[in-house]
N, C-alpha and C positions, 0 to 999 in steps of 0.2 A: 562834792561827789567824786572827784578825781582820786581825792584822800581814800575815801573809801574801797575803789576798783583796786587803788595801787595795793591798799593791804590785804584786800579778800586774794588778789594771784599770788604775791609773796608769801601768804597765808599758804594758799593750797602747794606751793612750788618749794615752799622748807619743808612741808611737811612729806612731800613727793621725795625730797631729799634726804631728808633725815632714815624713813621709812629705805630706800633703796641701798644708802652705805652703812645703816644696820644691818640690813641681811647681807651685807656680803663682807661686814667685819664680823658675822654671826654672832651681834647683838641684840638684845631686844629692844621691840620701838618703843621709844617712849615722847609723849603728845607734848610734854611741857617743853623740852629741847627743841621741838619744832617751832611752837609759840614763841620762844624766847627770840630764837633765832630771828623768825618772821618780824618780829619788834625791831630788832637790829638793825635788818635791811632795810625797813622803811624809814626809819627814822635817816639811816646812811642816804635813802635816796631824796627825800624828803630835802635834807638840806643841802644835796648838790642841786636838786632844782632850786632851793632858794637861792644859791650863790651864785648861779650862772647866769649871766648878762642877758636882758632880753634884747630881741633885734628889735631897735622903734621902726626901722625901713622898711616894712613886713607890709606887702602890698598885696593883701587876699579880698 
């Protein structure tokens, strides 16, 4: 489920992106550059949470 959250905000948040330095390089939007994008970063954060050491001392 985590997978899922992470990509529906980097979904809405490239697309938020892409949409906002289009209009002010006064280009137009386009959805596939957003998607692409959104792939990228997930996948980019995806494996820095796999790489990064979990703490076993975690006392919750």
């Amino acid at each position: 489920m985590k997978y899922f959250w992470t990509f529906f905000w980097v979904f809405l948040l490239s697309h938020m992106l892409t949409y906002i330095v289009g209009s002010i390089k006064s280009a137009s939007y386009d959805f596939t550059v957003g998607t692409i994008l959104a792939f990228g970063i997930s996948i980019i954060l995806f494996l820095i949470a796999a790489v990064m050491p979990k703490d076993k001392e975690l006392n919750v």
